[in-house]
C-alpha positions, 0 to 999 in steps of 0.5 A: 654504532656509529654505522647504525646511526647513518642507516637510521638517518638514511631511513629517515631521510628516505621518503615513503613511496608506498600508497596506503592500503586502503587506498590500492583497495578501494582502487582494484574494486573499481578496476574493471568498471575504470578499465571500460571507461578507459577503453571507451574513451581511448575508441572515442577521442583517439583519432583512427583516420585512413593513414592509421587503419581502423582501431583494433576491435573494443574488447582488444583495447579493453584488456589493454586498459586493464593490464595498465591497472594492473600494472600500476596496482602491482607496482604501487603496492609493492613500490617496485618498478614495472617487470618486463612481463607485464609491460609485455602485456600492456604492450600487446596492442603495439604488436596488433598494430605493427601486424597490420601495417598501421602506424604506432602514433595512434597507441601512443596517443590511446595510452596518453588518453587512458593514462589521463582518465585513469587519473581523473577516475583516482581523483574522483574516487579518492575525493574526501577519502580519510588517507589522501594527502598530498603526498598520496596524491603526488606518489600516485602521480609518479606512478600514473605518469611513470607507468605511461612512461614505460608503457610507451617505451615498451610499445614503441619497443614491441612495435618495432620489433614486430613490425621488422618481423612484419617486414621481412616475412614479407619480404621473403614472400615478395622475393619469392614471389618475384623469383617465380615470376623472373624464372617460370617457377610457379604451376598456375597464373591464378595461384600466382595472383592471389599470393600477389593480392595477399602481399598488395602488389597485383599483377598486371594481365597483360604482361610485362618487360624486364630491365635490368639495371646496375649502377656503374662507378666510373668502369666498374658496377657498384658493389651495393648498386642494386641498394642504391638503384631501390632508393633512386626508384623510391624516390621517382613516380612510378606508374601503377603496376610497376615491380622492382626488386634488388636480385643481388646487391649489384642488380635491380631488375624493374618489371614494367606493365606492357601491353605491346613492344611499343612498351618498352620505350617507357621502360626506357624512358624510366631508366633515363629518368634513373640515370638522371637522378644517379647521377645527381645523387652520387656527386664526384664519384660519377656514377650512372646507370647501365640497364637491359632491356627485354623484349615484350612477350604477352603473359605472366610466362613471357615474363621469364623470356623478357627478364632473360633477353634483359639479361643478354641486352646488358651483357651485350651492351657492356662490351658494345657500348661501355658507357652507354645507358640503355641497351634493347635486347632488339637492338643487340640481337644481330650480333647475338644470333652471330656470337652463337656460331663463335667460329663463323663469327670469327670468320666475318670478323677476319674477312671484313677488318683484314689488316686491322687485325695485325699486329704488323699494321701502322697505327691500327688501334688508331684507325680502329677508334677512327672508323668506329667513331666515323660508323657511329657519327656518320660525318666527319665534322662530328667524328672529329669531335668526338675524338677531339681531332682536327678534321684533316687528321680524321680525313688523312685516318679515312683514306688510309681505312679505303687503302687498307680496307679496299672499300668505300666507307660511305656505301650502306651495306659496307657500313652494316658489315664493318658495324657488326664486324666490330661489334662482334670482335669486342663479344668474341 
């Protein structure tokens, strides 16, 4: 009894959160009529500028309009919550929205608008109606307003959802495009330029150089740097036609537009640009770019040719000139056409650094980073500094190097060959 007398309490003291029927009635009679004004006034006031593409069709938002009344039927009859299914429904203009690239603050500001219509139609409708009161009128509100609630929150929800689908179909289809263009894997320039139209990144005619870039952390390259290297070039202004994809986590590769070999100073320039900006961001961890750059070769095809000479220049640059920034395939491509013949490098290598190479010689690791910096600086003033050594200490070193070597180091052609027989010693 005494269980049945607190139930019965509760019963009582439990508000009545369901509408009159013949309210609801009066209401699904004027369901589709209320349903075009909404549409009309969700066309008219919501604003549709350039930054939110142009609003979907009127028949779409029409549907949309209904699906909130039914929804806000069904829940107010059945004094229930929304069922995902039909948030589902309502939601759908969400979906058309995140498909087509636009942003979602337009449907949210659509629904805001109905929601308010859809108000004003239940006042007027309702106005000197026997069964309104204001506990009608306040139940009808939690439900007006609670439905918006959930509306926006689902839409929210499904735009997100799709648009990440959105995103990533195509940025599947931009990374295959990509690939296609890095490795030659495609039959016809013109098909080729239409997927690129359809995924809004047109390709250049003329052609273009390939860089490759890593980000270094102190000796060794980052483990997510091609992430990083996509955020530093987001951040940059980058010329129209500019291509850039993250090919593995540690790598960017960076098409740029070309016209001639004189391009590829800009895509040097740019990776400059890319250093400076690392290097701001990254703090105390010091990191900094290394990047290859091709050479220009005309066309979509050559594409594959630079992007491969890129390759070989960062590569070769890695061993060179450890803390460097840009390295040109140009500039590398003496010691590459050496390095192919391993055996008659090795030969040039011996003959030209003699003693250097044995282990027996006196302080040779020191006379190798002396005449390395001495090559590199050209005076002995500068070789000093770079090596942090008094100027006699860098004579004393150069005399030693003419004893041991049998050459003067000041003569052109000695130079050339005492450079490249370094350089090939650290690719060998």
């Amino acid at each position: 009894m005494a269980r049945l007398a607190t139930a019965s309490k509760k019963a009582a003291q439990k508000p009545n959160t369901r509408l009159p029927d013949s309210l609801i009635a009066d209401l699904e009679k004027r369901r589709a009529g209320l349903a075009r004004h909404m549409a009309r006034a969700v066309v008219t006031v919501v604003r549709w500028d350039d930054s939110t593409g142009v609003p979907p069709q009127q028949e779409a938002i029409a549907k949309t309009c209904e699906a909130g009344l039914d929804l806000f039927l069904a829940t107010a009859r059945e004094a229930r919550p929304a069922a995902p299914e039909e948030l589902r429904r309502v939601a759908q203009l969400g979906i058309l929205q995140a498909r087509s690239s636009q942003s979602v603050e337009p449907i949210l500001a659509a629904y805001r608008i109905a929601a308010r219509v859809a108000w004003d139609a239940i006042l007027r409708a309702w106005r000197g109606h026997p069964e309104v009161t204001p506990e009608a009128l306040m139940i009808t509100a939690n439900y007006v307003f609670a439905a918006l609630d959930q509306v926006a929150a689902e839409v929210t929800k499904t735009y997100l959802h799709a648009r990440e689908q959105h995103m990533q179909r195509g940025t599947r289809a931009r990374a295959r495009l990509f690939h296609a263009l890095i490795s030659d894997n495609f039959d016809s320039e013109l098909e080729l330029q239409k997927q690129a139209l359809t995924l809004n990144m047109p390709l250049g005619a003329v052609g273009y150089v390939a860089t490759v870039c890593t980000l270094m952390i102190g000796p060794r390259e980052g483990a997510r740097g091609g992430d990083s290297l996509a955020e530093v070039v987001t951040a940059l202004e980058l010329p129209r036609g500019v291509i850039s994809h993250t090919t593995d986590p540690t790598t960017l590769v960076i098409l740029w537009p070309a016209d001639s070999a004189k391009s590829v100073d800009g895509a040097a320039d740019f990776v400059m640009q890319m250093n400076a900006e690392a290097i701001s961001r990254s703090g105390k961890s010091r990191a900094h770019v290394r990047a290859g750059i091709g050479g220009y070769h005309s066309g979509l095809r050559g594409i594959s040719r630079s992007y491969l000479e890129a390759q070989q220049a960062v590569e070769a640059g890695r061993k060179l000139h450890p803390e460097g920034v840009v390295h040109r395939h140009d500039e590398v491509i003496p010691f590459l056409l050496m390095v192919q013949n391993p055996a008659l490098a090795e030969r040039f290598v011996r003959e030209t650094l003699g003693v250097l190479l044995d282990p027996a010689t006196r302080n040779r690791e020191q006379l190798m980073e002396t005449l390395e910096a001495h090559l590199a600086r050209g005076s002995v003033k500068d070789s000093a500094a770079e090596l942090k050594l008094h100027r006699h200490t860098v004579l004393y070193r150069l005399d030693r190097l003419r004893q041991l070597l049998g050459r003067n180091l000041d003569e052109p052609a000695t130079r050339l060959r005492l450079q490249l027989a370094i350089g090939l010693r650290k690719l060998l």
